[in-house]
N, C-alpha and C positions, 0 to 999 in steps of 0.2 A: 794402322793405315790412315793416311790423314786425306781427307778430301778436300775438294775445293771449299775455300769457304765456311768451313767445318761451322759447324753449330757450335755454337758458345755452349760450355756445360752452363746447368743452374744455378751452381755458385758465382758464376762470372757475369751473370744477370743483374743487372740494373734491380734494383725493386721494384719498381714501375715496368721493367720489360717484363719481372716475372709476373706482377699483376696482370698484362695483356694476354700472356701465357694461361695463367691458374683460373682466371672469371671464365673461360670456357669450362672447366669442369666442372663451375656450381652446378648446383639443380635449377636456379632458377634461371642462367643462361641457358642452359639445355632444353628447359621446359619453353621457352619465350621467344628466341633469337634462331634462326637456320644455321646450323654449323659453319656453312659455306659465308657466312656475316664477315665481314671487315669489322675490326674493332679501330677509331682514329685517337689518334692523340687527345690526352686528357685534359680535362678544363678542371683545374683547381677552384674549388669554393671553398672558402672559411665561413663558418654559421655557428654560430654558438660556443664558440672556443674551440671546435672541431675542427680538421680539414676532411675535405670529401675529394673524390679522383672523378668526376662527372666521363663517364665511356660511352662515347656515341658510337652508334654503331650501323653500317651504313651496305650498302648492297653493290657487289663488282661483278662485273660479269667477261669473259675474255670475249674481243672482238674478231672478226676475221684476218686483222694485220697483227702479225706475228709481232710478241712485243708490248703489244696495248691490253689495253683495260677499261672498259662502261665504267665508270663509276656514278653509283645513286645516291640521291640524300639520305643523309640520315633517317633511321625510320625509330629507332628508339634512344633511350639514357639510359644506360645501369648506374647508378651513386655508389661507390663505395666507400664505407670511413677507411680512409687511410693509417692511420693506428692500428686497426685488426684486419684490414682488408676485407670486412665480413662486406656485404652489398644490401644496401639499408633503403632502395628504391628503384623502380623499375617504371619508365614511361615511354609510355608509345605515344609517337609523338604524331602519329596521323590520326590518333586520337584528340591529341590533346592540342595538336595544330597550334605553335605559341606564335607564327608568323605566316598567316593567311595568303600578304602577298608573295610568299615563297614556292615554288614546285617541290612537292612532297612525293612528287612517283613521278617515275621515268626517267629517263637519263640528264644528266647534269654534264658531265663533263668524260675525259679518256686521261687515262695514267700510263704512263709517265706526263705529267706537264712539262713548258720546258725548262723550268731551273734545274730537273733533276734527268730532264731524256740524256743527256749526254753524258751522264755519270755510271761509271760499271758499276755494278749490282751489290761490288766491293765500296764502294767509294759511299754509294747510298745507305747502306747496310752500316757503315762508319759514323757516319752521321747522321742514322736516327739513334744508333746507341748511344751517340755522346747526345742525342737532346734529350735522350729517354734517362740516361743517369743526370743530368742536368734537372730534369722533373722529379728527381730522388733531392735534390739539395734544395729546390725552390719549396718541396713539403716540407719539407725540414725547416725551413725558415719560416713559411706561415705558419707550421706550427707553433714554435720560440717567437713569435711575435716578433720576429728582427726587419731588418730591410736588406735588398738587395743592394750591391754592388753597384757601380755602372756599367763596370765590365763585363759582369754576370750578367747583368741584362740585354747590353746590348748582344754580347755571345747567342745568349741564348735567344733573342729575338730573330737574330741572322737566319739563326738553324728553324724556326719554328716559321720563320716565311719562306726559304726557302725549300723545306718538306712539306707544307700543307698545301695540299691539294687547293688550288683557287676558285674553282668551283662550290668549295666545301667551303668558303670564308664566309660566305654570308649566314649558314646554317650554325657557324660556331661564336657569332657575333649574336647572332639570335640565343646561343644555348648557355655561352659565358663573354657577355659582354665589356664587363670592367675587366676580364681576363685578359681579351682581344684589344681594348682600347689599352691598356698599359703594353701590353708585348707584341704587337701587330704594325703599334703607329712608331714603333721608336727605329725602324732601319730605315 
């Protein structure tokens, strides 16, 4: 029987979509983060000849109009090494507060924003899977030490502004900066 929209089996997973998938069943996501968490799009770091998948992870909550979405800032990081997927750090960031003048609790913004209100559920779900296998080839290249494309970049910039949440730009400017400054400023 096929349903609408069917679920991608696991095989058909992005690596990256099945990382957003698999870090809920660590222990230490379980033990740390409320099941009901939004995990957002990863911020790549290279450190030490390693890549890391930096997963913020951030609070939604359903509003009264049918549709929408609260969404909260970020309230932690999980680091994962991308190599084994194992998660090598854990911070709470109203702990660790790295952007003072930021709102760290309470609402920020409502989802859908408009680059993506207008898009069926199909159309959106299309295009974070193609930015989410897009985040499979850009680890792949920090890790070989190559360079990206033009094309690849600006592709994948189109898609990574307009999926992110704009409320959440300033949080992930704070969290991967030179991330944000190479693939934020190029559309």
């Amino acid at each position: 029987m096929k349903t609408p929209l069917a679920q991608k089996s696991r095989e058909t997973l992005s690596k990256t979509e099945q990382l957003l998938q698999s870090i809920r069943q660590t222990p230490l996501f379980r033990q740390v983060i409320p099941l009901e968490a939004g995990i957002g799009l990863p911020i790549p770091l290279r450190k030490e000849g390693k890549v890391y998948a930096i997963l913020p992870c951030f609070g939604f909550a359903p509003t009264a109009t049918k549709g929408q979405t609260t969404v909260f800032p970020p309230f932690a990081t999980i680091t994962v090494n991308w190599a084994n997927q194992v998660p090598v750090e854990y911070v709470n960031l109203r702990f660790r507060n790295p952007a003072p003048e930021l709102q760290w609790q309470g609402q920020i913004g409502i989802f859908p924003h408009p680059a993506v209100a207008q898009m069926t559920l199909g159309e959106y779900k299309e295009k974070r899977s193609e930015l989410l296998a897009m985040y499979d080839e850009m680890f792949k290249t920090l890790a070989s030490d190559a360079n990206f494309s033009d094309e690849w970049t600006t592709r994948f910039s189109v898609l990574l502004r307009t999926l992110m949440e704009p409320p959440l730009e300033p949080y992930y400017r704070v969290l991967g900066t030179k991330f944000c400054d190479r693939f934020l400023e190029v559309v």
